[in-house]
C-alpha positions in Angstrom: 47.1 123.7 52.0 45.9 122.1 48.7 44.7 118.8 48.9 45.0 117.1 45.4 44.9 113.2 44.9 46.3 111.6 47.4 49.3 114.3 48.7 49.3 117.3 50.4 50.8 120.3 48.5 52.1 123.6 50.1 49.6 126.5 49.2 52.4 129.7 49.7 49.7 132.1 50.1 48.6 130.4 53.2 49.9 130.4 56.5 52.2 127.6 57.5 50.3 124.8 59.6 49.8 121.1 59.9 47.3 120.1 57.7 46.7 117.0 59.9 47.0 118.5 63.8 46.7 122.7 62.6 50.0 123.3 65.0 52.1 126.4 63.8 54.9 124.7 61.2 56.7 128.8 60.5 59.7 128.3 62.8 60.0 124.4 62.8 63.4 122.8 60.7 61.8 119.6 60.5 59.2 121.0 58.8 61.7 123.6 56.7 64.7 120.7 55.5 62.2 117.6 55.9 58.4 118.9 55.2 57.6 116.8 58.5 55.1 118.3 61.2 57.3 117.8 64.6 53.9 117.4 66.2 51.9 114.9 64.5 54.9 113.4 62.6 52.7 113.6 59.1 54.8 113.9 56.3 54.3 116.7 53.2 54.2 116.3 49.7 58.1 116.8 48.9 59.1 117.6 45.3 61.4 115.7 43.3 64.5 117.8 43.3 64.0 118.8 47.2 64.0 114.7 47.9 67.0 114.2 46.1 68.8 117.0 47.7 67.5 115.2 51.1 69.5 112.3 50.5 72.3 113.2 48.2 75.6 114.9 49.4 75.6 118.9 49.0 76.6 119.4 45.2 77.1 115.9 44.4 73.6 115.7 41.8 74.1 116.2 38.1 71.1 115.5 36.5 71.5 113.1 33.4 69.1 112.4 30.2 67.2 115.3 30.7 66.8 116.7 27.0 64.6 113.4 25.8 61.8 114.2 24.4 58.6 112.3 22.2 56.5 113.3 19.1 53.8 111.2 20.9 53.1 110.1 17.6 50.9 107.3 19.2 48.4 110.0 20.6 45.3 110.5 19.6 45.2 114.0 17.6 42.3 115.6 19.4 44.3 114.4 22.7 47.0 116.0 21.8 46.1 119.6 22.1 45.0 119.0 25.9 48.0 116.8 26.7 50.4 119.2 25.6 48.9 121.6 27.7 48.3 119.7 30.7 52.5 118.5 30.4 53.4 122.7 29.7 51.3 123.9 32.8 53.2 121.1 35.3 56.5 122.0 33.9 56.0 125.7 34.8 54.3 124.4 38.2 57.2 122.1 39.0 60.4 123.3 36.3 60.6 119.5 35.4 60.6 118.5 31.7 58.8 115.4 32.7 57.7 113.2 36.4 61.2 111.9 36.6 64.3 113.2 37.7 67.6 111.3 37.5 71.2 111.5 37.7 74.3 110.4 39.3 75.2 111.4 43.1 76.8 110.5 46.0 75.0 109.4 49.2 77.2 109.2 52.7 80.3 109.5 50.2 79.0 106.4 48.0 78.6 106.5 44.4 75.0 105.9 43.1 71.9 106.8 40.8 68.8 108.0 41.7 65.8 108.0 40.2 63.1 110.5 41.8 59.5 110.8 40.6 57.3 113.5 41.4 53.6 113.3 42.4 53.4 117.0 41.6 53.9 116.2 37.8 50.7 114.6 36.0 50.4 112.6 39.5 54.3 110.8 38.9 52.8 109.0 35.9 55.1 107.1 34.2 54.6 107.6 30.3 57.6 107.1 27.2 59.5 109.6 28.5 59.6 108.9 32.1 59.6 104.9 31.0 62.8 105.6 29.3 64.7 108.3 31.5 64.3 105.1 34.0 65.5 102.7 31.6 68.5 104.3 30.6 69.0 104.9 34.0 69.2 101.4 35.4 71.6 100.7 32.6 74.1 103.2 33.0 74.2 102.1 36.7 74.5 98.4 35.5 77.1 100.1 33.0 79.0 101.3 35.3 78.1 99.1 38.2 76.5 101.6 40.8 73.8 101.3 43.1 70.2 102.7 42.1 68.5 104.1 44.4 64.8 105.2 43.3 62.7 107.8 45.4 59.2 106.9 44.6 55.8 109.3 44.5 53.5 108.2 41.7 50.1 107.3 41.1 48.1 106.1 38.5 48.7 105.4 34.6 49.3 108.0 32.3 46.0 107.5 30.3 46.8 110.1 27.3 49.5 107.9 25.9 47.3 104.6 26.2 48.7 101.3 25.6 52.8 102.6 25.1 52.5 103.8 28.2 51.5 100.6 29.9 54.7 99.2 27.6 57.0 100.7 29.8 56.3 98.8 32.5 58.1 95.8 30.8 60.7 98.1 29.1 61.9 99.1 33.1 61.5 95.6 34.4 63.8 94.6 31.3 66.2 97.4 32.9 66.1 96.0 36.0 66.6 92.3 35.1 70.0 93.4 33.7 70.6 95.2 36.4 70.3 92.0 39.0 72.4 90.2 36.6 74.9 92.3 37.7 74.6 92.2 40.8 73.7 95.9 41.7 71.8 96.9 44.6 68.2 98.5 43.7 66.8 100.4 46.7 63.9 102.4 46.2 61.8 104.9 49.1 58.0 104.7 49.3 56.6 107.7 50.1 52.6 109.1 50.0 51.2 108.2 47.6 53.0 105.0 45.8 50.8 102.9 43.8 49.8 102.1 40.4 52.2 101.3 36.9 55.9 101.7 38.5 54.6 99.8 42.0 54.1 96.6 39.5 57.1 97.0 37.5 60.4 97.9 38.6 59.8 98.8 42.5 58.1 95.7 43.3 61.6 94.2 42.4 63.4 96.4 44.9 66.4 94.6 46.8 65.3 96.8 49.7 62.0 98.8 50.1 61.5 101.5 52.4 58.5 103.6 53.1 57.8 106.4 54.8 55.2 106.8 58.1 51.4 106.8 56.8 52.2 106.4 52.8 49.0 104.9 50.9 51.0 101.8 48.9 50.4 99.5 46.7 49.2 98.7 43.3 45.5 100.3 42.9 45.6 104.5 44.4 43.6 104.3 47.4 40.7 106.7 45.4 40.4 103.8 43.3 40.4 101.4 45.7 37.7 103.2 47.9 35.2 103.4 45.3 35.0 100.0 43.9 34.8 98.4 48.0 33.1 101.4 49.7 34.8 100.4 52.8 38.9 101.2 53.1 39.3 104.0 55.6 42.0 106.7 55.3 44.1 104.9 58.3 44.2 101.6 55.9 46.1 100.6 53.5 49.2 102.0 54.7 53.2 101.7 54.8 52.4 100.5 58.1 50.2 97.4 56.6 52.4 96.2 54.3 55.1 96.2 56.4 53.0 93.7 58.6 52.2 91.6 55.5 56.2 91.5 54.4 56.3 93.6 51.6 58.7 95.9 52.8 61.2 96.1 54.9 61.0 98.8 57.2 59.1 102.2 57.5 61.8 105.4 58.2 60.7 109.1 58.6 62.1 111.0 55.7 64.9 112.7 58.1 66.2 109.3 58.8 66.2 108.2 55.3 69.5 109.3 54.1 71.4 107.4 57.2 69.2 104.2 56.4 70.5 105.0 52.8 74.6 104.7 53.8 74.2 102.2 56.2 73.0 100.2 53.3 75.3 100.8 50.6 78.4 100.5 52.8 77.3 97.3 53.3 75.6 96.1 49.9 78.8 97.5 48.1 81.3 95.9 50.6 85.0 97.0 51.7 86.3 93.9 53.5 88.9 95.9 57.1 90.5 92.5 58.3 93.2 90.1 57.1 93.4 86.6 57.0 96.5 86.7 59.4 94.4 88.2 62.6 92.2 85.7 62.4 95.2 83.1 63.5 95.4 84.9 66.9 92.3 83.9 68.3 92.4 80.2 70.2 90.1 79.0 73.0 91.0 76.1 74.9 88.1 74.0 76.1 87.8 71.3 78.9 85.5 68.8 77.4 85.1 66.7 80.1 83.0 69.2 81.7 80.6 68.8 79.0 77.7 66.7 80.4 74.1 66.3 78.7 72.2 67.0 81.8 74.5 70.3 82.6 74.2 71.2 78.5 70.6 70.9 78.6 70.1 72.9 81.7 72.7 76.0 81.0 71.1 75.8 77.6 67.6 76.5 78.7 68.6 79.1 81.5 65.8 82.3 81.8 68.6 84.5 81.6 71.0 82.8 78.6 71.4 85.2 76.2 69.3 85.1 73.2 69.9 86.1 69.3 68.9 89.9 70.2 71.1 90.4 73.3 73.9 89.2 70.7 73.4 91.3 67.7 73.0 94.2 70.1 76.6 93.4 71.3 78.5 92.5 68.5 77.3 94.5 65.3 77.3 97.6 64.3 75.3 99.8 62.1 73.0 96.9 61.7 69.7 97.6 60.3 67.1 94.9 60.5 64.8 93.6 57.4 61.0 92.7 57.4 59.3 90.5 55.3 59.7 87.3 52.6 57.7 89.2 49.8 55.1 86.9 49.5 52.7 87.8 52.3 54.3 86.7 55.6 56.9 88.6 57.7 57.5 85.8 61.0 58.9 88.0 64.0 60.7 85.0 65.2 63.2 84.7 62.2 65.0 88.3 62.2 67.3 89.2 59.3 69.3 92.3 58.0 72.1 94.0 57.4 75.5 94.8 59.5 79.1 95.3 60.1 80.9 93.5 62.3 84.7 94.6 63.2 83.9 96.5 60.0 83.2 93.0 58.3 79.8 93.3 56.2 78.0 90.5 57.2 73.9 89.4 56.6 72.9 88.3 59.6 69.9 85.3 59.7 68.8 84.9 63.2 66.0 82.4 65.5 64.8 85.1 67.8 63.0 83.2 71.2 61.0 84.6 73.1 61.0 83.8 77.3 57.6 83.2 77.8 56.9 81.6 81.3 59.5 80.0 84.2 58.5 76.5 84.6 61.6 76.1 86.9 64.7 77.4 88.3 66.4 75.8 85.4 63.9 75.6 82.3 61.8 77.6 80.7 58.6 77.4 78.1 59.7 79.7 75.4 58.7 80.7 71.8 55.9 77.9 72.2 53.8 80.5 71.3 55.7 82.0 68.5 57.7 79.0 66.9 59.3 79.2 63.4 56.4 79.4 60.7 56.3 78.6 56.8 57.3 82.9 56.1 60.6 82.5 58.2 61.7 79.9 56.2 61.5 81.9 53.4 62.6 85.1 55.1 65.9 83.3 55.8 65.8 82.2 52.2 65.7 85.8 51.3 68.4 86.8 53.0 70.3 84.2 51.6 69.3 85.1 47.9 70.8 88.9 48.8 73.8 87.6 50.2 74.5 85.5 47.4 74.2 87.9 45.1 76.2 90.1 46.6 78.8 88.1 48.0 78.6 89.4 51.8 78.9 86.6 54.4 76.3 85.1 55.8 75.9 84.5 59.4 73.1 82.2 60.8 72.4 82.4 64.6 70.2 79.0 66.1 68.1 79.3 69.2 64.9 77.3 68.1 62.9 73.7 69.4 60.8 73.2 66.5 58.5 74.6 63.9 55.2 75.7 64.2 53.1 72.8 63.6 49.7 73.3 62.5 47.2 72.8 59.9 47.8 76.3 59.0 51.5 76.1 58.6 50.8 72.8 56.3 48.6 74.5 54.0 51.5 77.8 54.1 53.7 75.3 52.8 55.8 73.9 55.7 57.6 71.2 54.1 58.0 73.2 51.2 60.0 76.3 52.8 62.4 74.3 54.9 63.3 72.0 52.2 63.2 75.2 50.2 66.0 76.6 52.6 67.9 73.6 53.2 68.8 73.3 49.3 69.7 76.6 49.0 71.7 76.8 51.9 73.9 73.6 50.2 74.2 75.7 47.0 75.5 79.1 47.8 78.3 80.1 46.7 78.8 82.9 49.4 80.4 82.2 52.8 78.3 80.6 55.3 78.8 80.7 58.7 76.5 79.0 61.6 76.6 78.7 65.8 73.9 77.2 67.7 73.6 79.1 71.0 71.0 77.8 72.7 68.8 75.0 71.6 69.3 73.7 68.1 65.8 71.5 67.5 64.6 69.5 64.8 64.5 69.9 61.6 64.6 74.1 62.1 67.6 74.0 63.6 69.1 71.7 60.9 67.9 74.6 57.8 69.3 77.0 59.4 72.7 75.5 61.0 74.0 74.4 57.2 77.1 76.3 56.7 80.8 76.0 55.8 81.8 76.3 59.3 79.1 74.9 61.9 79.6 75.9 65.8 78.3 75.4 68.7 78.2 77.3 72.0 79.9 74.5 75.0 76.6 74.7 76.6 74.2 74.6 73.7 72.2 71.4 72.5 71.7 69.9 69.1 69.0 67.8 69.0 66.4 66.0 66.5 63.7 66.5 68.9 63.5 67.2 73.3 64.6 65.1 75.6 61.4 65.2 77.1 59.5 63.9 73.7 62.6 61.2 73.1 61.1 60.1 76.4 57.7 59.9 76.0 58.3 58.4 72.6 60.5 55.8 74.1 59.8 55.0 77.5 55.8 56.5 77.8 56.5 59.0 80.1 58.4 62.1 79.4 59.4 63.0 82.9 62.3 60.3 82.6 64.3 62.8 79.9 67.4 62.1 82.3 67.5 58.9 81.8 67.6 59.0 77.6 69.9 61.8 77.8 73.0 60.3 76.9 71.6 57.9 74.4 70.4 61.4 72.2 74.2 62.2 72.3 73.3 66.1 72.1 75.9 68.1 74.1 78.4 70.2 71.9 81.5 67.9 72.3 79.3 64.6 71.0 78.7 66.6 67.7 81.9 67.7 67.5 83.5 63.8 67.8 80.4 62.7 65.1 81.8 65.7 62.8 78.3 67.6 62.7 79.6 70.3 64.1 83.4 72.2 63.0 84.5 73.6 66.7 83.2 74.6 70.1 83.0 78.6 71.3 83.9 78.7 74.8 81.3 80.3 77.5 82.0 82.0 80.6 82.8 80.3 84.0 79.2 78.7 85.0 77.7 79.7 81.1 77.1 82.4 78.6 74.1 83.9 81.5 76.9 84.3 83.5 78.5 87.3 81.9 76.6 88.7 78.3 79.1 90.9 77.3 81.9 88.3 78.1 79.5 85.6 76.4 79.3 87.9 73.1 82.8 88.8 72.9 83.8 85.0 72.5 81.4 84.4 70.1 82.5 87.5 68.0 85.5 86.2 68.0 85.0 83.0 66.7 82.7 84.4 63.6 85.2 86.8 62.6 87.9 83.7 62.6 85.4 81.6 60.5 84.5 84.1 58.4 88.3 85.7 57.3 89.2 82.2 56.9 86.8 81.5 54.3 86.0 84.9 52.8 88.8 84.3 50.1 87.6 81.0 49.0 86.7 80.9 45.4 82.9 80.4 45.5 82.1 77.2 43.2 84.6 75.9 45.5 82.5 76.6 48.5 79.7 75.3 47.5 81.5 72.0 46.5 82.7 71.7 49.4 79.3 72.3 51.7 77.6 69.7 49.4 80.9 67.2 49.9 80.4 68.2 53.4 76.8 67.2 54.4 76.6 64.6 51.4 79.3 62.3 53.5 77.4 63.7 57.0 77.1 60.2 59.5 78.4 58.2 56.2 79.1 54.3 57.7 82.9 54.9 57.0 86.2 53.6 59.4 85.6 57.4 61.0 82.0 57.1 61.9 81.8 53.1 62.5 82.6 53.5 66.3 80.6 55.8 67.6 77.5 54.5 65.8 78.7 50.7 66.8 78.1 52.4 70.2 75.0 54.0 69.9 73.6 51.1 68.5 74.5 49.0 71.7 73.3 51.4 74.0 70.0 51.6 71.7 69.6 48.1 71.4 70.4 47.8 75.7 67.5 49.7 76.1 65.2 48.2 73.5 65.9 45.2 75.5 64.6 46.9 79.2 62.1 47.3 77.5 61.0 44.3 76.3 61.8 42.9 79.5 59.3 44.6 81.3 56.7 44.6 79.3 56.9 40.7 79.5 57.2 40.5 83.3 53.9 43.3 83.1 52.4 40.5 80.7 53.0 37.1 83.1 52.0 39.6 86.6 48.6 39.7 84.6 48.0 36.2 83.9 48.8 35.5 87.3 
């Protein structure tokens, strides 16, 4: 093995073993089609054309732009003598022209380009000529509206060609700009090492980034990096960190890559399976005099009520789950990604709770602990930027009680990310669709449940804050939640009579813990309904619509009149108790 950089290069006069564990590599296939050790799982230097052919369908390349070339006019002369042969002796080593190879392939039968650069080639530098193989890349694939998918192993700047070559860093992101416009999906693979010019240019602006196990990412090469703090070890500044951080969005060994790859575009560059007319099949009929508060709130807090997870698992396929909200967070309890279901694209946005401790037969303490913070209010806003742009439907799942509330989460910008959310959430123009399954609390629930159809599971609550807080707020002691319970007006069937919510998905006989799969096939149901039904709907008109929608939300009109009239009485009924007592507490005193 040669160990140059930052990679690990084959030495063919050696014998084959892991560089990393010394096992015997001569008759493994993961090693021969994937240059990964099957014992250690460490991952080789790969070159350019053996990535692409990793990922691309057999005999589907065909390399494009590969005859540009430079005068490097802007090159120092006594440079020039070295650089030219320094760029002569890597394309003998590698049979590249330049660190870039492009062209047009498919990937799991799907149109794309792909854009590989190779470490092997002046370190994957990116100088005029690579700079502008990438540009004219992207815009052929804006041209001709294809995905770009960009397989990245580069390090440092390409110091012969000084200042020009730090120019293309803006010349790419110019590429790329246009491309978004578009509306094109940019997906680019990290692998060992990743860092420097094309990190902060077009990558960083990657829809979707992948890495690979135990890559050294990021801006500065991890060399650099060492020297200047004397204290990074080699297992830091890994895939694996910035994936913690929400950077990217997941880390996938390279012989996974190329499934992670379709998945992706089947769904980014969408097919829609079902008609409008299957939708009108599905009807539930629902008893709503069986809907009580104190039944809703205790179904909705069973141990064993299935949560976000337990429904994704059932009722999407090939879904493949996103990290991150590219600005240093990646909350665990807000999960978003990609999926199909019934062959329906779909980006899911999802509360995920966590059962923590049983505080009785019937409730639980849950996701206390781990409640919504600042990062998954903008992971959700993420999601809902990609589905957006391009126009995939957007399913939001609610199972939450309230943020996280903590100095920490001010200072993260609390107020800032849910009102963030909320007004993004009223301007899409994609289809939105939204089901409270559990508890819907405060004002998380409210971000998250905005949506051109709102639903609600029969046994779910909905809910500014708990019973149990309404009751300490109002009567001093929160053990008398019963007795508010009504008041709150919470249950499924009170939002659907005040118009906050659009229709109520039946559960199974005694509630959705009952029965899971029963429980999830209901619910899929209803989405797909929602979702046909508004698919078609020119999007301007959408979003007028929503903003109609929650604009004339609780507005004192003839519709709304009675039911407030009532809660008003029953408010001021109580405010009167109240004052009651505390007078007859006031005279027992003075006697």
């Amino acid at each position: 093995m040669i160990f140059e950089e930052e990679t690990i290069f084959d030495d063919s006069n050696n014998e084959i073993s892991c560089f990393k564990c010394n096992k015997d590599l001569e008759k493994s296939l993961d090693y021969k089609n994937y240059k990964i050790c099957p014992y250690c799982d460490f991952h080789f230097h790969m070159s350019a054309r053996e990535r692409i052919a990793s990922i691309a369908d057999k005999g589907t390349f065909t390399e494009i732009f590969n005859k540009i070339t430079t005068s490097y006019d802007e090159i120092a002369q006594e440079e020039i003598e070295s650089y030219d042969e320094k760029i002569k002796t890597d394309q003998d080593r590698t049979g590249l022209n330049e660190a870039v190879l492009c062209g047009t392939s498919k990937i799991g039968s799907q149109e794309a380009i792909i854009i590989a650069l190779d470490f092997g080639f002046l370190g994957g530098s990116m100088g005029l000529i690579v700079g502008e193989k990438i540009a004219l890349s992207i815009e052929m694939a804006t041209k001709k509206k294809l995905p770009v998918v960009t397989l990245i192993n580069s390090g440092g700047s390409r110091i012969q060609e000084g200042v020009m070559s730090l120019m293309q860093m803006s010349k790419t992101v110019a590429a790329v700009n246009n491309l978004k416009n578009a509306n094109q999906p940019l997906i680019s693979i990290l692998s060992n090492p990743s860092t420097g010019q094309v990190m902060a240019s077009f990558v960083a602006l990657s829809d979707i980034i992948i890495a690979e196990p135990g890559a050294h990412i990021g801006y500065s090469p991890y060399r650099k990096l060492k020297e200047l703090t004397g204290s990074i070890e080699s297992n830091n500044y890994l895939s694996e960190d910035f994936l913690n951080s929400g950077f990217i969005d997941n880390i996938v060994p390279r012989n996974e890559i190329k499934f992670e790859l379709t998945t992706l575009l089947s769904v980014l560059k969408p097919t829609f399976a079902l008609k409008k007319k299957k939708a009108d099949t599905v009807r539930s009929q629902i008893d709503y005099k069986e809907i009580n508060a104190s039944n809703s709130l205790q179904l909705s807090r069973k141990i064993k009520r299935p949560k976000s997870i337990d429904y994704i698992s059932r009722i999407f396929n090939e879904f493949i789950e996103l990290n991150g909200d590219r600005s240093g967070g990646n909350d665990t309890s807000v999960k978003i990604g990609l999926g199909k279901i019934s062959g329906e694209p779909v980006i899911l946005i999802a509360q995920h709770r966590e059962v923590l401790t049983r505080v009785s037969s019937n409730n639980v303490s849950r996701n206390y602990n781990n409640k919504i913070v600042p990062s998954g209010f903008r992971k959700a806003s993420r999601a809902l930027d990609m589905a957006q742009k391009f126009n995939i439907p957007c399913l939001c799942i609610i199972d939450s009680v309230s943020p996280e509330l903590s100095l920490k989460s001010e200072y993260d910008g609390l107020a800032f990310s849910i009102s963030e959310l909320i007004s993004k959430k009223l301007n899409s123009e994609n289809p939105i669709v939204s089901v409270i399954i559990g508890e819907g609390g405060s004002e998380t629930a409210l971000a998250f449940s905005i949506a051109d159809s709102v639903m609600m599971l029969k046994n779910s609550i909905f809910t500014p804050l708990s019973p149990e807080e309404a009751a300490k707020i109002k009567t001093g002691d929160k053990r008398k939640a019963n007795e508010i319970l009504k008041t709150m007006r919470l249950t499924s069937a009170d939002c659907l009579e005040m118009g906050i919510i659009d229709k109520i998905i039946d559960e199974p006989e005694g509630g959705a813990h009952r029965n899971h799969d029963e429980s999830a096939r209901l619910l899929e149901e209803s989405i797909l309904e929602e979702i046909i039904s508004i698919r078609d709907i020119f999007p301007k008109t959408l979003s007028r619509r929503r903003l109609k929608k929650f604009r004339q939300m609780g507005e004192y009109s003839q519709k709304y009149k009675p039911a407030l009239t009532e809660e008003m009485k029953i408010w001021r009924t109580a405010l009167t108790a109240g004052v009651s007592s505390l007078r007859s507490g006031s005279k027992l005193k003075d006697k």
